[in-house]
C-alpha distance (Angstrom), angle and dihedral (degrees) to the residues before:
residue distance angle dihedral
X1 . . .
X2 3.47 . .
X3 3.81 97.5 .
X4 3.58 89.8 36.3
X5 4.20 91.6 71.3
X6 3.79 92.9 32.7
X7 3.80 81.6 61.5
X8 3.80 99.3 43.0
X9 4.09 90.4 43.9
X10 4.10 89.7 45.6
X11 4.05 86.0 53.1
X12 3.77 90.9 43.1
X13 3.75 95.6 52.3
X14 3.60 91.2 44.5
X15 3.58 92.8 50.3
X16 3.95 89.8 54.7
X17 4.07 100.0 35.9
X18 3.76 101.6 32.6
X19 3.54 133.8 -106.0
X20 3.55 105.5 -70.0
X21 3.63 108.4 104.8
X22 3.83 98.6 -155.9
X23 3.71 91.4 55.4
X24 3.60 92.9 37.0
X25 3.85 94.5 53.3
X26 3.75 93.7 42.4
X27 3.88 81.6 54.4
X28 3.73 94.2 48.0
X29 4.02 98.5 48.4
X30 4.35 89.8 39.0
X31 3.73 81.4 58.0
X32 3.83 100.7 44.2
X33 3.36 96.8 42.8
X34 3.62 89.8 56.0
X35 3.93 94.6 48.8
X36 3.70 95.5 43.7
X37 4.36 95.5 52.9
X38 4.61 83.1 31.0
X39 3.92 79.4 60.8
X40 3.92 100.7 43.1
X41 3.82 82.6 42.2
X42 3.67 92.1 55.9
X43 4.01 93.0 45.0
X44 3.57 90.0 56.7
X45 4.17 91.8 52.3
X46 3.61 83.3 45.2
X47 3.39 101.5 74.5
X48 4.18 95.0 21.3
X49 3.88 115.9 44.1
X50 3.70 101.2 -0.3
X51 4.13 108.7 39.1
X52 3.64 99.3 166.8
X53 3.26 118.0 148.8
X54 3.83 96.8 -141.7
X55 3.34 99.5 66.9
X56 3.70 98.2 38.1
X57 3.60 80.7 68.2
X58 3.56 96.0 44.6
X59 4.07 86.4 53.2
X60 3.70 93.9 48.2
X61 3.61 90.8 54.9
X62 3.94 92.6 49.2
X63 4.14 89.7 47.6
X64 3.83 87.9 44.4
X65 3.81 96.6 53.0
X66 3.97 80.5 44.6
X67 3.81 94.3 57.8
X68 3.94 92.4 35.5
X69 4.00 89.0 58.9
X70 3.85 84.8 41.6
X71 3.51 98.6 57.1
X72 4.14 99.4 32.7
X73 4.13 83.8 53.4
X74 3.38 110.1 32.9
X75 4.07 99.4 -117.6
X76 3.13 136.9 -0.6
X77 4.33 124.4 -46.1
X78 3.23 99.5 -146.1
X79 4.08 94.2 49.5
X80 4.12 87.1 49.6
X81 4.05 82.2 52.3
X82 3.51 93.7 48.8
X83 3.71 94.2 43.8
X84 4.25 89.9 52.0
X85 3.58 90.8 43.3
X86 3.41 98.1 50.9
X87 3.77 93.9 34.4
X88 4.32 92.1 -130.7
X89 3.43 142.6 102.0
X90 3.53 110.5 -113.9
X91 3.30 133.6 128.7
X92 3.95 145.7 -177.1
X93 3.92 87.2 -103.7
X94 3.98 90.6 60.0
X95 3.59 110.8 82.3
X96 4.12 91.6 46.1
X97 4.23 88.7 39.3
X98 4.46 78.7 54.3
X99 3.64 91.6 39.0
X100 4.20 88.5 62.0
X101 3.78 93.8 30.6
X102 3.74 92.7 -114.3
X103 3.76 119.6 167.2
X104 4.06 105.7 -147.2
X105 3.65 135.0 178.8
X106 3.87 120.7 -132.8
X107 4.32 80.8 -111.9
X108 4.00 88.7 47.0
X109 4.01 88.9 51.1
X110 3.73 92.4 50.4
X111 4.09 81.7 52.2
X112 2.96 105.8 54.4
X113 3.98 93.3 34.6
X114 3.90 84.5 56.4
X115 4.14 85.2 49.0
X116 3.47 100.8 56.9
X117 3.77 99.3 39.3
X118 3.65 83.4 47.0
X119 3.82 89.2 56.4
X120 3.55 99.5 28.8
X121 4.10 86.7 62.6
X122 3.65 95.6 43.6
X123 3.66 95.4 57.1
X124 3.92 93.0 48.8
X125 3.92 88.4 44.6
X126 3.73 87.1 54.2
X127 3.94 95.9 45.4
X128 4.14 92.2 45.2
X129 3.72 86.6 48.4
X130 3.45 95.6 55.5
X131 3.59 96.0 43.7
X132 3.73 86.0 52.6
X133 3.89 94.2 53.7
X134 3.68 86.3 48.2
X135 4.28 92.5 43.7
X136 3.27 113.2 35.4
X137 3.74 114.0 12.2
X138 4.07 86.0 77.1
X139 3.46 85.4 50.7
X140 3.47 100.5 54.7
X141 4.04 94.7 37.9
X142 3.82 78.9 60.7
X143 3.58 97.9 53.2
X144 3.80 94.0 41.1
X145 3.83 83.6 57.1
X146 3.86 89.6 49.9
X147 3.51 100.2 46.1
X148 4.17 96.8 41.3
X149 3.23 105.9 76.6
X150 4.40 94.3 43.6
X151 3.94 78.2 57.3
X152 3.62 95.9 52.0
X153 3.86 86.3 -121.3
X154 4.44 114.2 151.0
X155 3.73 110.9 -129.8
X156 3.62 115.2 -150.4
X157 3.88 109.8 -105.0
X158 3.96 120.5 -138.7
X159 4.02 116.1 -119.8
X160 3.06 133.3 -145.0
X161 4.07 97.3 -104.1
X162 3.85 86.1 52.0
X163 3.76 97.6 -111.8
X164 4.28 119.1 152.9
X165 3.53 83.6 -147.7
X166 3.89 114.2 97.5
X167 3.75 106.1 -137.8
């Protein structure tokens, strides 16, 4: 499976860049590259200068197709494009694995790639699901309390001694 969309997205790149693979590659990582630090930008604005909810959600879907196609493939596509096209090794991990003199294996890289986007989606699950506790479950409380009583549906009344339990 893996090969099998490393094959279809090498074809599909070459069919929009051209057939030269050095070009094409260079093409490929300029444009990844850009995507991958456009999204980390855009998770840092949102939860700074633009905390809507909306598109929190629309960036935890993008990350979590991300990770999905990390995990199902072992790494990332478009790096194992980049890599055939350009006939090399190199990867997005490389210049941080150089910065902290780490030795890595092209298994190791896929590790710790895996890790972090592991991690990385995990701790913006976590934040978006506490924002939406905080959001929208009031919300929707408030609606089911609208809506219950049109639908002829009994809401559970507090007692006195606290209990959820209607007695």
């Amino acid at each position: 499976m893996e090969e099998t969309a490393v094959n279809w997205t090498t074809w599909l790149v070459k069919r929009m860049f051209g057939d030269d693979d050095e070009k094409t590659g260079t093409i490929v990582r300029a444009i990844h590259t850009g995507v991958t630090y456009m999204a980390l930008g855009c998770i840092v604005l949102s939860f700074t200068l633009i905390p809507a909810f909306w598109f929190q959600t629309v960036l935890l879907g993008f990350c979590g197709l991300v990770w999905a196609q990390h995990i199902v493939f072992h790494g990332c596509v478009f790096s194992k494009v980049e890599q055939r096209l350009l006939k090399d090794e190199t990867s997005f991990l490389d210049p941080y694995l150089r910065l902290f003199d780490v030795e890595a294996t092209e298994r190791s890289k896929q590790g710790i790639l895996m890790m972090l986007s592991t991690v990385g989606i995990t701790m913006f699950t976590l934040a978006w699901g506490g924002r939406a506790v905080r959001e929208v479950l009031p919300q929707l409380t408030a609606l089911g309390k609208a809506v219950a009583p049109a639908l002829h549906i009994p809401l559970p009344s507090s007692s006195p001694s606290g209990s959820l339990v209607p007695s």
